[in-house]
C-alpha positions in Angstrom: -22.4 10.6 -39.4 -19.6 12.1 -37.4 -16.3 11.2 -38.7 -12.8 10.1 -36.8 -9.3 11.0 -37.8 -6.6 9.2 -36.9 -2.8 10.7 -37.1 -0.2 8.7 -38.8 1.1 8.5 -35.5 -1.9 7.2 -34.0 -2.2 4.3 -36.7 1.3 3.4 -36.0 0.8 2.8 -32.9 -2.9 0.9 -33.6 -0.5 -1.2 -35.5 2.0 -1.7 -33.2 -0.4 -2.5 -30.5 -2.1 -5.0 -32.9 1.3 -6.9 -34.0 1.9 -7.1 -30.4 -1.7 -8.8 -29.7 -1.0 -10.6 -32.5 2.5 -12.1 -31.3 1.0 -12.6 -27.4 -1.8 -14.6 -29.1 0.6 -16.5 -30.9 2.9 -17.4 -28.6 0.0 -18.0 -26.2 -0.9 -20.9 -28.5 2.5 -22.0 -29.0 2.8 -22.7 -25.2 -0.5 -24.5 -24.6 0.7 -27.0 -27.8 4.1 -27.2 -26.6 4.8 -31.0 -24.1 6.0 -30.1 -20.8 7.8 -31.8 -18.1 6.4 -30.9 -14.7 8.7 -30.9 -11.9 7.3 -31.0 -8.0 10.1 -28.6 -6.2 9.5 -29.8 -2.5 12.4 -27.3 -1.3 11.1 -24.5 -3.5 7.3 -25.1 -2.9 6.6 -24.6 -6.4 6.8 -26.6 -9.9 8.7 -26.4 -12.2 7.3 -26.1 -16.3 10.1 -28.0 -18.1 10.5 -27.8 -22.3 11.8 -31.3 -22.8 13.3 -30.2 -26.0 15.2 -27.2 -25.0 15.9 -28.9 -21.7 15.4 -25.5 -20.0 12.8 -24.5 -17.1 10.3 -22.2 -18.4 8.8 -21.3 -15.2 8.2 -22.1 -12.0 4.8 -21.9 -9.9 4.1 -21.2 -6.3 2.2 -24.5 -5.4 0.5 -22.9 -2.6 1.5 -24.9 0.4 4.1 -26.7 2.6 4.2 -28.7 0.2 3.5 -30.3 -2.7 5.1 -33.7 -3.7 3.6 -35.3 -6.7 1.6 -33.8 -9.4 -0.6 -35.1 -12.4 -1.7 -33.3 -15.8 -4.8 -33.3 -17.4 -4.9 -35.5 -20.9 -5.1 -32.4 -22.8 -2.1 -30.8 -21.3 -3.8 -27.6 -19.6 -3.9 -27.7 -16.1 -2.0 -29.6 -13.4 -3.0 -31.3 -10.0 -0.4 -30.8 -7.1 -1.7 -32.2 -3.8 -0.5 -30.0 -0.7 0.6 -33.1 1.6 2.3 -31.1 4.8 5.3 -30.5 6.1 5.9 -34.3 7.5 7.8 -37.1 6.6 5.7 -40.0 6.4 4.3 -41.5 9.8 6.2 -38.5 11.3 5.1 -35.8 13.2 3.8 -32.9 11.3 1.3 -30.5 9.5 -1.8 -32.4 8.0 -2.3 -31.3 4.1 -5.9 -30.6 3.2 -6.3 -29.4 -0.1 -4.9 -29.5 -3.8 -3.8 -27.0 -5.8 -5.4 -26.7 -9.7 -3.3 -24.8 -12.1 -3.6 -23.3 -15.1 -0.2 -24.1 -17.1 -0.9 -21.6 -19.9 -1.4 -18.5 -17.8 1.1 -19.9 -14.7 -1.4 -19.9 -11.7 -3.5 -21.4 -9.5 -7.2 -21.2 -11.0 -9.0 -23.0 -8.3 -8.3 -25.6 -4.9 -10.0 -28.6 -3.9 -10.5 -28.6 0.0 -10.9 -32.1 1.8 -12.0 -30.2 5.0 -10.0 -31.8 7.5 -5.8 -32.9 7.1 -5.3 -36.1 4.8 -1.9 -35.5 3.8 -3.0 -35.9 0.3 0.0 -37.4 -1.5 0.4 -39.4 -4.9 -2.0 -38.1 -7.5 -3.4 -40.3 -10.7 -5.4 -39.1 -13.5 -7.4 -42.0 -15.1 -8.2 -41.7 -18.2 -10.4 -44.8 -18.2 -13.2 -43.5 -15.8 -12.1 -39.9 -16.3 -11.7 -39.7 -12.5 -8.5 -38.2 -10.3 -7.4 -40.6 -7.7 -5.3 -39.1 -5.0 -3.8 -40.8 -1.6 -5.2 -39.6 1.3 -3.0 -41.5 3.9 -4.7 -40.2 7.0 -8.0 -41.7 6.1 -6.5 -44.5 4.9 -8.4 -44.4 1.2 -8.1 -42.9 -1.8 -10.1 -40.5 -3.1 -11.7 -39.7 -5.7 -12.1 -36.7 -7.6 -14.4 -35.5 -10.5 -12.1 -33.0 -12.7 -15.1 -31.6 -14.7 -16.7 -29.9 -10.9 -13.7 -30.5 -9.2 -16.0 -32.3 -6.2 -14.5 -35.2 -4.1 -17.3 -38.1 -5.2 -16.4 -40.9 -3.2 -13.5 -42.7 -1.9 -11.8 -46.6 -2.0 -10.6 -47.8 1.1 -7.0 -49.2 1.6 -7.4 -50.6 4.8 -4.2 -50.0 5.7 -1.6 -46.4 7.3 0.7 -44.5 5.2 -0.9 -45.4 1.9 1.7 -43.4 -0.3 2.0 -44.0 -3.0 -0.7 -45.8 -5.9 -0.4 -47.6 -9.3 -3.5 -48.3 -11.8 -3.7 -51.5 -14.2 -3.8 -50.5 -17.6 -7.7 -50.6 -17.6 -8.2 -48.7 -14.2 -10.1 -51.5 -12.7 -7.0 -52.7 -9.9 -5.3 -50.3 -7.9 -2.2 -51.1 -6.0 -0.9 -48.9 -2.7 2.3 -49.2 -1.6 1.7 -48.7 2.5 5.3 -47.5 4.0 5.1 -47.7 7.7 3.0 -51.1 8.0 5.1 -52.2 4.8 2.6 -53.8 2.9 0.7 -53.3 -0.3 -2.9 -53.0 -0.7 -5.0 -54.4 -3.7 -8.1 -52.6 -4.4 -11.7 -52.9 -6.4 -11.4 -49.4 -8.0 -15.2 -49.9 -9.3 -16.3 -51.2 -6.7 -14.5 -49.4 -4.3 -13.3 -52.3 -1.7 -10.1 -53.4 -0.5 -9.5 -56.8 -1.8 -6.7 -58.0 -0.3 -3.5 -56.6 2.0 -0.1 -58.2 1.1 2.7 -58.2 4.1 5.9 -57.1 2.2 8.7 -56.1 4.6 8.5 -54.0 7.7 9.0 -50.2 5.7 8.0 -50.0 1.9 8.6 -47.5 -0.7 6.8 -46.5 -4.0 5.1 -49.2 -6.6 4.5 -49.6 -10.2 2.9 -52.2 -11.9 4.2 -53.9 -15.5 2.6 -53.2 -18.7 1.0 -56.2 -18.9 -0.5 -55.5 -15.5 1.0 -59.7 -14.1 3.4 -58.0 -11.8 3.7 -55.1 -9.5 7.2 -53.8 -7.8 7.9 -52.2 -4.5 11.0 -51.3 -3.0 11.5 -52.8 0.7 13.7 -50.1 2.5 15.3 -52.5 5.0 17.1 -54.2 2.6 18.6 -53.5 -1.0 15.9 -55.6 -2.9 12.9 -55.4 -4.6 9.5 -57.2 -4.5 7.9 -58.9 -7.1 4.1 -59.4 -6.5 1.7 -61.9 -9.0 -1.3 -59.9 -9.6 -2.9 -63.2 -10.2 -2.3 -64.5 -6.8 -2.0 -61.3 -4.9 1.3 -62.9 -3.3 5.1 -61.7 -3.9 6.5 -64.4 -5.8 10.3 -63.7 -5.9 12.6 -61.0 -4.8 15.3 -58.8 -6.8 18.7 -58.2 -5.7 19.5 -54.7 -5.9 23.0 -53.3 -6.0 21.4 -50.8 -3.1 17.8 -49.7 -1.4 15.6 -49.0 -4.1 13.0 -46.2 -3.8 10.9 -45.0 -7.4 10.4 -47.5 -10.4 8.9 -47.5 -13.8 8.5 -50.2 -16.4 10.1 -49.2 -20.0 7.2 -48.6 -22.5 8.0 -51.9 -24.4 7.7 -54.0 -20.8 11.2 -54.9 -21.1 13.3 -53.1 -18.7 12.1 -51.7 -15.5 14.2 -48.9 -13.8 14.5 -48.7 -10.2 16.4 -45.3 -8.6 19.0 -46.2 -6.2 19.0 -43.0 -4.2 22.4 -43.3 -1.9 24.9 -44.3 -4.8 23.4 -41.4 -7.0 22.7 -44.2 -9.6 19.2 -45.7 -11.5 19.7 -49.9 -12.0 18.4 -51.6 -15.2 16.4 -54.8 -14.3 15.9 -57.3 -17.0 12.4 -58.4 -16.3 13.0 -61.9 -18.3 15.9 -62.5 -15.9 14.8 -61.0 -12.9 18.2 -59.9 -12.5 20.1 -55.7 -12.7 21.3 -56.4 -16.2 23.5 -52.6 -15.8 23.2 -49.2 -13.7 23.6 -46.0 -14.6 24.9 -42.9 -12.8 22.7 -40.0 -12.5 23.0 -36.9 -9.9 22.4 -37.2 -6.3 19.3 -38.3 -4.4 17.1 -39.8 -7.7 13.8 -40.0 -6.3 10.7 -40.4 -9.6 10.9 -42.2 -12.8 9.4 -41.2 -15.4 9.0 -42.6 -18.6 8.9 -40.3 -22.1 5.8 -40.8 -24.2 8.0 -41.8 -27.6 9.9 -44.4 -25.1 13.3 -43.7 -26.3 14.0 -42.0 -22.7 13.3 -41.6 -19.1 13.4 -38.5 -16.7 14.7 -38.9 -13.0 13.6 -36.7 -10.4 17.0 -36.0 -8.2 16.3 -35.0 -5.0 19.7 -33.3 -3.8 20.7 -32.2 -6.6 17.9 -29.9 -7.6 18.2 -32.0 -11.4 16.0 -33.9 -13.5 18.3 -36.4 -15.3 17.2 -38.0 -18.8 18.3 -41.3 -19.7 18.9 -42.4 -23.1 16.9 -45.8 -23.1 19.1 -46.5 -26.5 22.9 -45.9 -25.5 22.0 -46.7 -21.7 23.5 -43.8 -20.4 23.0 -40.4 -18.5 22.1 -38.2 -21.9 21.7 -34.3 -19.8 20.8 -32.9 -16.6 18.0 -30.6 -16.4 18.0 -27.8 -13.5 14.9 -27.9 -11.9 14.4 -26.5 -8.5 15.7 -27.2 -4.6 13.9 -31.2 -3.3 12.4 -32.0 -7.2 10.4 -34.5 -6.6 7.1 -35.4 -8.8 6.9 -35.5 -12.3 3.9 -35.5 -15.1 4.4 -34.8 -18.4 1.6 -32.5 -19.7 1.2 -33.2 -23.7 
């Protein structure tokens, strides 16, 4: 048997090489089990890896695209959904997005991108953990789609019936889905099983992001005309009162213990607290300029805001009622997931 000698200096540096695999290992699992706050950049064309904790950006990763608007994580944390949608506004003339980015958040890059073939302006993106199915906007074909994230192969679709279907919210067991539909301003109710449009509510002429309580009896969308907010029954599929709003409204989410529900108010830099007993904006609460997304922490004690113009994310103490930090971000932040 032939026999290898290794150098004192060639040991120290086996060593050193080994500590050093050791460490990169290390901190590799450290990352993957670490939350993060994901952060849609439109201005940047990237997103943005937040640690909620430190408050810091920990990096940022070209989306691929002009550009990507709102993104979703997988339930384990690992890899994150960012649909392409264009360069348009909505209804407005424009480049027609076709694909979405999937990306790995452990190693930072895009691992793999799901074509639709033809422009659909993909736009809000769900994961839903009850069918285990993505569910992502496709406003030119008027549906949503959906998406198996095992093959990452479009599998069917749900109509909407309806243009400029932005923007989507799930009931709690995935079974009702709600679109808010800007230009034609009305919302569509939809069959997500059996993948029909069930009814088409007229809201206002221009409409703006939904969300739907946590009890799933009432779903809120902003009308852009004017500074108030509907109120549909879920059981009727009919808006049974309005909300006066101190402004326009644009992105809302319900407080985890269905108390509250948060509504940004994007032109007085401000997010208003509505008391959903009262029906009424119990307080508001200044934030940075342009807040956009609300999103709401798992532990419920705060909420992040996506501010547009400000290139922030602000968090919200849901205790004190106040503006507790800004978080940088990058230029247009937009959409936010929280990957756990």
């Amino acid at each position: 048997m032939k026999k290898i000698f290794f150098s004192r200096r060639m040991m120290g540096c086996f060593f050193v090489s080994l500590a050093g695999a050791v460490a990169f290992s290390q901190g590799s699992m450290e990352k993957n089990d670490r939350p993060l706050l994901l952060v849609v950049n439109q201005g940047d064309r990237d997103l943005s890896l937040i640690d909620p904790a430190a408050g810091k950006q920990m990096a940022a990763v070209p989306v691929d695209g002009v550009t990507g608007h709102e993104v979703a994580a997988s339930p384990d944390g690992t890899t994150a959904f960012v649909p392409i949608y264009g360069s348009a506004g909505v209804g407005k003339p424009g480049t027609d997005g076709s694909k979405i980015s999937v990306i790995d958040l452990a190693s930072h890059k895009i691992v793999h991108t799901i074509d639709f073939g033809h422009g659909v302006r993909p736009h809000c993106v769900i994961y839903d953990k009850n069918s285990g199915m993505l569910y992502v906007t496709t406003e030119l074909d008027k549906t949503i789609s959906i998406i198996d994230p095992k093959t990452l192969k479009i599998v069917g679709s749900v109509p909407t019936g309806q243009e400029q279907s932005h923007m989507l919210a799930l009931s709690r067991d995935g079974s009702r889905g709600y679109t808010a539909n800007v230009g034609p301003g009305t919302v569509s109710v939809l069959d997500m099983k059996a993948r029909k449009t069930l009814a088409i509510i007229p809201v206002s002429t221009d409409t703006q992001r939904i969300a739907i309580s946590r009890d799933d009896s009432m779903v809120f969308t902003a009308d852009q005309t004017k500074p108030q907010l509907a109120v549909i029954d879920t059981a009727t599929n009919k808006v049974k009162t309005w909300i006066p709003l101190p402004s326009v409204g644009y992105g809302t989410a319900t407080t985890l213990d269905g108390r509250w529900l948060l509504v940004a108010l994007r032109t007085t830099h401000q997010v208003a607290v509505v008391d959903l007993k009262s029906m009424q904006v119990a307080r508001t609460i200044d934030v940075a300029d342009g807040p956009t997304e609300i999103l709401m922490k798992p532990d419920g004690k705060s909420a992040f805001v996506s501010c547009f113009r400000s290139k922030q994310v602000a968090e919200i103490d849901l205790e004190q009622w106040k503006m507790a930090r800004l978080i940088d971000a990058g230029d247009a932040a937009d959409g936010l997931a929280w990957a756990k």
